[in-house]
C-alpha positions in Angstrom: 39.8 182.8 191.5 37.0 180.3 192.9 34.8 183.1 191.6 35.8 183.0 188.4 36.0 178.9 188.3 32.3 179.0 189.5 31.5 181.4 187.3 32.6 179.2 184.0 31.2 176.2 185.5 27.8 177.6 185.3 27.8 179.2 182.2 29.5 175.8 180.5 26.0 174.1 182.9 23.8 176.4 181.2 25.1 176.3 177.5 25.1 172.8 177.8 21.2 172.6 179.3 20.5 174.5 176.1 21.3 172.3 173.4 18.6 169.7 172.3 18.8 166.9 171.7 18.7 165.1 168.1 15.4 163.2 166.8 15.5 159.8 167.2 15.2 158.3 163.1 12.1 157.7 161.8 10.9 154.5 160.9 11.1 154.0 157.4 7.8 151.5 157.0 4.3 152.3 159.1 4.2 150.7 162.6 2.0 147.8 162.8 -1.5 147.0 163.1 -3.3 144.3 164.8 -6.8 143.2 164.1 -8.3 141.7 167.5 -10.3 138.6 165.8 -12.8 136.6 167.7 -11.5 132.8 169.0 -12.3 130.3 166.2 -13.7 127.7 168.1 -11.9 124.3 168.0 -11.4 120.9 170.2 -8.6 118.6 170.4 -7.2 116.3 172.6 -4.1 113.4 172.5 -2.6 111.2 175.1 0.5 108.9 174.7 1.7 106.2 177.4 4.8 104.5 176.4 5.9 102.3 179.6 9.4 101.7 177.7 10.1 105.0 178.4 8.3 106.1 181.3 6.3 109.0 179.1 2.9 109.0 179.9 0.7 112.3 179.5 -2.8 113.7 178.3 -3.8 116.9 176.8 -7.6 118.0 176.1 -8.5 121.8 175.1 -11.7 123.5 173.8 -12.1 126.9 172.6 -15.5 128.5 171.9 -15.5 132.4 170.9 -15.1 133.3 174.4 -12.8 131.2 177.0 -10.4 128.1 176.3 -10.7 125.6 178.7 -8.5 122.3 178.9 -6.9 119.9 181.1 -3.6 117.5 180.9 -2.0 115.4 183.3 1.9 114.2 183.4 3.0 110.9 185.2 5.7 112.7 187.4 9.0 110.8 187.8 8.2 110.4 191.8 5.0 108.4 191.2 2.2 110.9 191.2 0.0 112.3 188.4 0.0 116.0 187.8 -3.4 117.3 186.6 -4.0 120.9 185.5 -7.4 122.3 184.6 -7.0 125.5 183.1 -9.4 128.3 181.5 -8.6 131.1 180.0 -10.4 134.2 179.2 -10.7 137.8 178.7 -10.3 138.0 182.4 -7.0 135.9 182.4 -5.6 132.4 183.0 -6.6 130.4 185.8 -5.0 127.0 186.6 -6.0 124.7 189.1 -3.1 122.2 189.8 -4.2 118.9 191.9 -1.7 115.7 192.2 -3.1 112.4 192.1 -0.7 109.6 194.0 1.6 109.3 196.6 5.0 110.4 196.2 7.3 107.5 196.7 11.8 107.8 197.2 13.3 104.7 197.2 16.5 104.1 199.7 19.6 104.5 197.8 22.4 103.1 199.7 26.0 104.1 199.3 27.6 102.6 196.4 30.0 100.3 196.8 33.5 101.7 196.8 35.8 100.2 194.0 39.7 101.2 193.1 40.8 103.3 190.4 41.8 101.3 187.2 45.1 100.9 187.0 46.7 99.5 183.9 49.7 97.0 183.5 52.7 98.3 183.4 54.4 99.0 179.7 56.7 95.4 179.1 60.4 96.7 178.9 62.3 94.5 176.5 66.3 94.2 177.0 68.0 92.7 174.5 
């Protein structure tokens, strides 16, 4: 009997093995092309400090048909400016990330510890 079992087991193994698999669908419009097109060389550069709301940030890039290189700087929220210089290539990106500043944490003491509201009690009328 285990003869037998093993014996179906292998042929169902090898009919199975057999049978190929169906062709994925073909696309029904060409694949895309890409054109690799030189950098078109450009320059640009904004800043905005708006002490209201504590935004204060720079960005400068240039592009020439080889490499973009820039730089911006963020005012972080701990005191110190973030400056990245970056360039970026054929070869890559490469940042170079420098703070300017001293981080600064002010004490926070423990708030002040204040009941639960706790509202009137409804009026009961008797009549």
């Amino acid at each position: 009997m285990h003869q037998f079992v093993l014996v179906v087991v292998f042929a169902v193994a090898a009919f199975a093995a057999e049978l190929p698999y169906p062709k994925p669908p073909a696309a029904g419009y060409p694949a895309p092309s890409y054109n690799k097109e030189p950098l078109m060389p450009y320059n640009f550069g904004y800043a905005v400090n708006d002490a209201p709301t504590y935004n204060n940030f720079a960005h400068q890039e240039t592009a020439d048909t080889k490499a973009v290189t820039g730089s911006y700087r963020v005012a972080l929220p701990d005191g110190r400016t973030q400056i990245v210089t970056y360039k970026a290539d054929e070869y890559g990106y490469v940042a170079d990330v420098k703070y300017e500043g001293e981080a600064k944490y002010p004490e926070y003491s423990k708030p002040a510890y204040q009941q639960a509201y706790q509202p009137a009690p409804a009026p009961s009328y008797k009549p």
